[in-house]
Residue frames as qw, qx, qy, qz and C-alpha x, y, z in Angstrom:
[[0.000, 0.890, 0.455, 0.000, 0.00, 0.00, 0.00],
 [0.538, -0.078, -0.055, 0.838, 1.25, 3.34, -0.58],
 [0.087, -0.726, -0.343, 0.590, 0.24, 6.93, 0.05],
 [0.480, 0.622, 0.498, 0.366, -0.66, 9.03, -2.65],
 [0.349, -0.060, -0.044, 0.934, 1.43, 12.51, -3.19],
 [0.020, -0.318, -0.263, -0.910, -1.89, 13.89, -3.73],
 [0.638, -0.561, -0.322, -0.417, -4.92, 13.20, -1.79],
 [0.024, 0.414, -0.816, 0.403, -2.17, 11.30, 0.68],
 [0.833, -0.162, 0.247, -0.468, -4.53, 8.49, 1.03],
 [0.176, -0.673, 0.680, 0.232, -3.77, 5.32, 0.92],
 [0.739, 0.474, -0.181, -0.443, -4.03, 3.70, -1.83],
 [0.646, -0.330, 0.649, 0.230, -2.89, -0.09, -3.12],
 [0.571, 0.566, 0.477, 0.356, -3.46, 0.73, -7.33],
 [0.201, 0.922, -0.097, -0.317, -1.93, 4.00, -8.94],
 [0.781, 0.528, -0.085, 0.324, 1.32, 4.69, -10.76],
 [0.657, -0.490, 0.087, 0.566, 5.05, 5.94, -10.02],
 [0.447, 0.854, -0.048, 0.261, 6.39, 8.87, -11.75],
 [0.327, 0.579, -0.532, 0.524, 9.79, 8.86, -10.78],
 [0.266, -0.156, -0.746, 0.590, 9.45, 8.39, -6.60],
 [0.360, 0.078, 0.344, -0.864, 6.20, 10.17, -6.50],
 [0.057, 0.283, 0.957, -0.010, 2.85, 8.12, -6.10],
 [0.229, 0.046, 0.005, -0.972, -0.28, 9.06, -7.80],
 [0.476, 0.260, 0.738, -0.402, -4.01, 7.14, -7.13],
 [0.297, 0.369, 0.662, 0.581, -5.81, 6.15, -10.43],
 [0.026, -0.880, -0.474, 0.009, -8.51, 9.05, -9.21],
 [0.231, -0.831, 0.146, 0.485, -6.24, 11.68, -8.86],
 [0.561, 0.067, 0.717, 0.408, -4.77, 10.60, -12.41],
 [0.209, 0.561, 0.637, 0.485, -7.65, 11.05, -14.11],
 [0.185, -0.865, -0.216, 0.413, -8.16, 14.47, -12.08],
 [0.338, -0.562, 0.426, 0.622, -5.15, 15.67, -13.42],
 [0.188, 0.072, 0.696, 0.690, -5.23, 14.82, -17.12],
 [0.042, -0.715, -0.643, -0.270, -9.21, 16.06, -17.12],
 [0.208, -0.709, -0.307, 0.599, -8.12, 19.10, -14.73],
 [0.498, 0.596, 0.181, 0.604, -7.72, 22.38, -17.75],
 [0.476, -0.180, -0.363, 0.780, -5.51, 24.85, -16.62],
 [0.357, -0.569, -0.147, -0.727, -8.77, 27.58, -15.97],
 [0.739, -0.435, -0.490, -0.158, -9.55, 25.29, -13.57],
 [0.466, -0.833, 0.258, -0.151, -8.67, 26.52, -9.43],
 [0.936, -0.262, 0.179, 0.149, -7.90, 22.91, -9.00],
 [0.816, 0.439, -0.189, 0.326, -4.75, 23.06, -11.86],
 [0.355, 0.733, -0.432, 0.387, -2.70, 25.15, -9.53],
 [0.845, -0.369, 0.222, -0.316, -3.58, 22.86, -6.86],
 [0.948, 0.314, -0.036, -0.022, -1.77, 20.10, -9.32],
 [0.592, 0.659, -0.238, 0.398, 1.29, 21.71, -10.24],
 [0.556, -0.693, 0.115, -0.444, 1.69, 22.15, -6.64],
 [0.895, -0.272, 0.293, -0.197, 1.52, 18.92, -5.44],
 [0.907, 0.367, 0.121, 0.169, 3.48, 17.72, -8.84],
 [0.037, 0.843, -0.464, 0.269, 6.57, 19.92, -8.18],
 [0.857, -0.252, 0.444, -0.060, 7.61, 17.08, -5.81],
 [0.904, 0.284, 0.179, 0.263, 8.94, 15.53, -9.02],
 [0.587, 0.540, -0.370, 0.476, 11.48, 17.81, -10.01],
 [0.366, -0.819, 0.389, -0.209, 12.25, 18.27, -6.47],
 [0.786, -0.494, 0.365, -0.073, 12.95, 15.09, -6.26],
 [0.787, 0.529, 0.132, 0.290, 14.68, 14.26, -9.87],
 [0.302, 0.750, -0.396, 0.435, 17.46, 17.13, -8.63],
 [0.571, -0.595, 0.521, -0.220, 18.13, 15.27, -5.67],
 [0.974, 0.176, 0.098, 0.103, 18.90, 11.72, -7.33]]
């Protein structure tokens, strides 16, 4: 089981993008989210993680 970088639930189906974990529901959030939307800067947010962590490796 593993904790999703977005909702932070936990979750035992999603994907890895590099070391960051993302729930199939939050997935499809994202790819359906268009960047009018509040939520997108919610996303980009949450999805920063990645290069944080890609310049640490």
């Amino acid at each position: 089981m593993h904790q999703c970088s977005i909702c932070e639930t936990n979750q035992t189906e999603g994907i890895f993008v590099y070391h960051v974990f993302i729930c199939p529901s939050c997935e499809v959030s994202i790819i359906q989210t268009e960047p009018e939307d509040p939520n997108y800067r919610f996303f980009v947010n949450k999805l920063k993680r990645l290069q944080q962590q890609t310049l640490n490796s």
